[in-house]
C-alpha positions, 0 to 999 in steps of 0.5 A: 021578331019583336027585337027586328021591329023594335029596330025598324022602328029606331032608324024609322024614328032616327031617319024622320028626325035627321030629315026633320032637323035638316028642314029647320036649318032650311028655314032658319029655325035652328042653327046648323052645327060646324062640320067636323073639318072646321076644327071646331070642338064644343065647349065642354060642359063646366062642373058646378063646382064652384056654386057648391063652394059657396055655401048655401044661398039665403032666399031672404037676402042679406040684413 
């Protein structure tokens, strides 16, 4: 019982949130995402491992 409700709930929350973010793409407050057909892949996120390499930054700056 309480797991049905839980459910109802996520796809209550899902469905008003789909419906929110399409009325900002319709007044042009967000961007609309390519659709999966362009052949468009986003960018995949670059570790940040090249910063650590670096070595600690100082925050008084360089003498």
């Amino acid at each position: 019982m309480e797991r049905d409700r839980a459910e109802r709930r996520l796809s209550e929350s899902i469905r008003w949130n789909k419906g929110f973010y399409l009325e900002m793409v319709r007044k042009g407050a967000v961007l609309k995402p390519p659709s999966d057909d362009e052949g468009f892949e986003r960018p995949r996120k670059t570790s940040r491992k090249s910063d650590e390499d670096e070595g600690p930054l100082d925050p008084r700056g360089s003498p």
